[in-house]
C-alpha positions, 0 to 999 in steps of 0.5 A, a space after each residue: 500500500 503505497 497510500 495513506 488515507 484518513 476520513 472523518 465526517 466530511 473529510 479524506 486526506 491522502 498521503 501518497 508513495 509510489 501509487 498502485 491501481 489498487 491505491 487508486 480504488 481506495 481512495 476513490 471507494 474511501 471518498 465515495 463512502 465519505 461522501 454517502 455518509 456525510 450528504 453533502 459535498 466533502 473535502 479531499 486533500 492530497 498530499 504527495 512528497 517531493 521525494 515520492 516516486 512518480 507513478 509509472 505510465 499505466 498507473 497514471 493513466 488509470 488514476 486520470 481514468 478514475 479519479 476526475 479531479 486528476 485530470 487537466 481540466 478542474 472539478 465542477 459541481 457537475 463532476 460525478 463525485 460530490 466534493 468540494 474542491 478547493 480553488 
């Protein structure tokens, strides 16, 4: 497990390594889960390392696949999770 993740009520922060496609599905079940529970829009903080390795190719493009906030464009609130991002 190459990432660390906390939740609380409306919350989920995420430390990352070297991530996997498994860390990947974590963090995306995690903030799913989180946000069911809260009903309302959450806040996702991720935190990557400067000394973290990157993640290889096929990882990277899973994570931009899964995850819309990875992507180049921003969030909206029309995105697919209910989170708040912060701008």
């Amino acid at each position: 497990m190459a990432v660390k993740v906390i939740d609380s009520a409306g919350a989920v922060f995420a430390v990352w390594g070297k991530p996997t496609r498994e860390d990947v599905d974590r963090v995306d079940e995690t903030l799913k889960r989180v946000a069911e529970r809260a009903g309302h829009p959450i806040v996702y903080v991720t935190r990557v390392p400067t000394d973290a390795p990157a993640p290889d190719d096929m990882v990277r493009k899973y994570l931009s696949m899964r995850c819309p906030m990875t992507s180049a464009q921003p969030p909206t609130r029309s995105s697919s999770w209910p989170i708040a991002a912060a701008t």
